[in-house]
C-alpha positions as CSV (number, residue, x, y, z in Angstrom):
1,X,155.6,26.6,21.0
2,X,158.2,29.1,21.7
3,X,158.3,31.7,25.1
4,X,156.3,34.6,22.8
5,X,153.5,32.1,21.5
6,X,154.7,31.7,18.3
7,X,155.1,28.5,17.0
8,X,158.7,27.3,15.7
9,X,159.2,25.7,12.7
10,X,160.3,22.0,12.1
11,X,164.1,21.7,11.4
12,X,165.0,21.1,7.6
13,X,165.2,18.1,6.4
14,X,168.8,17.1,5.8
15,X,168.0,13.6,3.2
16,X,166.1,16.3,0.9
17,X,168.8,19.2,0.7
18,X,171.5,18.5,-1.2
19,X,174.2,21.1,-2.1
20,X,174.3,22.2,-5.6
21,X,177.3,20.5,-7.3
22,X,179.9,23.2,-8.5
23,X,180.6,23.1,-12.3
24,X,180.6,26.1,-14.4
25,X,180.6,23.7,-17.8
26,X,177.2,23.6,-19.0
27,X,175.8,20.3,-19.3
28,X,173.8,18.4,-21.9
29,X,174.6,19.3,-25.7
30,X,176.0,23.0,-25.0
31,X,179.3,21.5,-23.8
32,X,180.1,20.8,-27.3
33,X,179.6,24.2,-28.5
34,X,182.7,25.0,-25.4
35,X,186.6,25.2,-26.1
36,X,186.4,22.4,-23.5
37,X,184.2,19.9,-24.8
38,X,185.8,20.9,-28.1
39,X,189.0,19.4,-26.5
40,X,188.0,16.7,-25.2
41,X,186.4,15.9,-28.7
42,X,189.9,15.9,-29.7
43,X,191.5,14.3,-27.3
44,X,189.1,11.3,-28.1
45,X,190.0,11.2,-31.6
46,X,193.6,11.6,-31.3
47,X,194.0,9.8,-28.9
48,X,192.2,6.7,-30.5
49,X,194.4,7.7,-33.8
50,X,197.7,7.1,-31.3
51,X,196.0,3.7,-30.0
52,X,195.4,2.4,-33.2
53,X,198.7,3.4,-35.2
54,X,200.5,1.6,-32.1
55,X,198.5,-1.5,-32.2
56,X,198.9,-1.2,-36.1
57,X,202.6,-1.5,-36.0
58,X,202.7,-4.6,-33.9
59,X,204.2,-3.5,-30.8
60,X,208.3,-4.5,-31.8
61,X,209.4,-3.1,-28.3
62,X,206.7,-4.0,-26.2
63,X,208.5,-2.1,-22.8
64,X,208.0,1.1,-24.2
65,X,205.0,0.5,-26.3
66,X,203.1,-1.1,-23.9
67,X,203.0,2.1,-21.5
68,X,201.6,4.1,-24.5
69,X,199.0,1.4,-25.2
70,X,198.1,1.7,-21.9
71,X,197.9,5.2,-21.5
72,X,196.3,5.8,-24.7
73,X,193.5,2.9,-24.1
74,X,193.1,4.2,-20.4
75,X,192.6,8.0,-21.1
76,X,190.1,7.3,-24.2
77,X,187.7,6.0,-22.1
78,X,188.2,7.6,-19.3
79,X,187.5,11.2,-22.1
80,X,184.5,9.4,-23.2
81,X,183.2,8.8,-19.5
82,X,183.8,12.4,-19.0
83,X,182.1,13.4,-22.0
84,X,179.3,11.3,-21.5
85,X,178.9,12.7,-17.9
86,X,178.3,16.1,-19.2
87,X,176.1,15.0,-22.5
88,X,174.0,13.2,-20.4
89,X,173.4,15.7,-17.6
90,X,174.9,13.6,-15.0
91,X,176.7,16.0,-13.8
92,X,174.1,18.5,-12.1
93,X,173.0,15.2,-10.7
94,X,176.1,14.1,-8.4
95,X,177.6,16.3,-5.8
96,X,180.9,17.1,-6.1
97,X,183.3,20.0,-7.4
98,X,183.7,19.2,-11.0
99,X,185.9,22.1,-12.1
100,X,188.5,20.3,-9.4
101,X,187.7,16.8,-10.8
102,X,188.5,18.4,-14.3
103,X,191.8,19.6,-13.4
104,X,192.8,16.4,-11.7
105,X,191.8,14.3,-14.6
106,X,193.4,16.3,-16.9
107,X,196.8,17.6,-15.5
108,X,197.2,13.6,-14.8
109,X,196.3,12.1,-17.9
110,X,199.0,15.2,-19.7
111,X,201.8,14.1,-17.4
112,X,200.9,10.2,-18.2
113,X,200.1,11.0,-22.3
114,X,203.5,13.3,-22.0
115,X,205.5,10.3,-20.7
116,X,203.8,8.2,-23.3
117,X,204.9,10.7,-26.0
118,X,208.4,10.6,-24.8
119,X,208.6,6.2,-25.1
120,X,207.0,6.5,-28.3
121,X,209.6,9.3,-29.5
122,X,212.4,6.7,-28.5
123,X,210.8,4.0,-29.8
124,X,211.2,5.9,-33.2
125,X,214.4,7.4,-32.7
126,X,215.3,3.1,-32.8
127,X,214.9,2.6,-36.3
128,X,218.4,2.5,-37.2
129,X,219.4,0.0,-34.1
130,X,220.4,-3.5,-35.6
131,X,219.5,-6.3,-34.0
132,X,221.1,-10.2,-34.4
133,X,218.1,-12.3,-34.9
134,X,219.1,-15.5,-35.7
135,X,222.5,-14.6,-37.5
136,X,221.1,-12.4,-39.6
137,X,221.5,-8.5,-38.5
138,X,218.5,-6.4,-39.5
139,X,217.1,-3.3,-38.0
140,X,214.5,-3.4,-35.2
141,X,211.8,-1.3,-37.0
142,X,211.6,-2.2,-40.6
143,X,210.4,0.8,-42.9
144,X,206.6,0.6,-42.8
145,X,206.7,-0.2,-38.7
146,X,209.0,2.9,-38.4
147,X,206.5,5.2,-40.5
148,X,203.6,4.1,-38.5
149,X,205.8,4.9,-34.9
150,X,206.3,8.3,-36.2
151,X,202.7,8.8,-37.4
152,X,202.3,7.7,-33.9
153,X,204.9,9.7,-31.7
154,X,202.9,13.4,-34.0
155,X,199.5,12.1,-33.0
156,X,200.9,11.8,-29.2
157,X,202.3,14.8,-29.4
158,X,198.9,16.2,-30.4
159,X,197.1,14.3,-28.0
160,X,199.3,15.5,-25.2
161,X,198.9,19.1,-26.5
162,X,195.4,18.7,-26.2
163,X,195.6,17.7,-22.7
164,X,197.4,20.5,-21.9
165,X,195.2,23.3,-23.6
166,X,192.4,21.1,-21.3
167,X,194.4,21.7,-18.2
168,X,194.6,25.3,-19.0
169,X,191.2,25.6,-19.2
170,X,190.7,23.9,-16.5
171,X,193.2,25.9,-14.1
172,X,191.2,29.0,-15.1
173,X,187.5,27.5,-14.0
174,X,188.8,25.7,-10.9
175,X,189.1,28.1,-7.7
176,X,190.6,26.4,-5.0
């Protein structure tokens, strides 16, 4: 009891009140009808297009390939965790602020998929380099491995433009 009589109320509960988790993406199915989901749709399939053309071509200079294997390999399934977060809901679930974990995610997977454009654009730009295997000079990329690479380097160009328009987005939701 308090000094007037009145009884007081037990203090909240702090294990039952959790703060609402900051997102303005709407989450289930409705994040596909967004320009964001509809990127990261994209980024998915692009970015799966760039893993597979590289794998396709049988990585002939594995130094610079092997960062956009990487890169492309890491961020689609990183995009589909993402993705999956928001299709299933999971993100009204956990607390954190996921317009910030948005722009993280996707200003460093454009500076990592913008690097990986730039190896595979070299890679490419080797066609023509002639290389003494054996005593027998022939060019690193013969024809078919050099049209895959640049199949590649335009779907990595996409990709990374994708991850840009994503940052953007992002930038405009997130308020530090």
């Amino acid at each position: 009891m308090s000094a007037g009589g009145a009884a007081v109320p037990p203090p909240p509960n702090p294990a039952v009140s959790f703060p609402a988790p900051r997102v303005t993406l709407p989450a289930g199915p409705d994040i596909l009808r967004t320009y964001s989901g509809a990127f990261v749709c994209l980024e998915i399939v692009l970015g799966g297009l760039v893993w597979i053309l590289v794998a396709s071509s049988n990585v002939p200079l594995p130094l610079l390939q092997g960062w956009v294997m990487f890169v492309s390999v890491t961020a689609f399934f990183f995009s589909l965790l993402f993705l999956g977060l928001f299709l299933s809901g999971m993100v009204t679930q956990i607390d954190a602020n996921w317009n910030f974990l948005d722009f993280v995610y996707h200003f460093v997977v454009f500076v990592f998929y913008f690097g990986a454009f730039l190896l595979e654009a070299a890679a490419t730009s080797l066609h023509d380099l002639q290389c003494n295997t054996t005593m027998i000079v022939e060019p690193l990329l013969d024809d078919n491995q050099y049209n895959i690479n640049v199949a590649a380097t335009v779907f990595a160009f996409m990709t990374t433009a994708c991850y840009g328009c994503s940052l953007g987005l992002a930038l405009r939701r997130w308020r530090p």
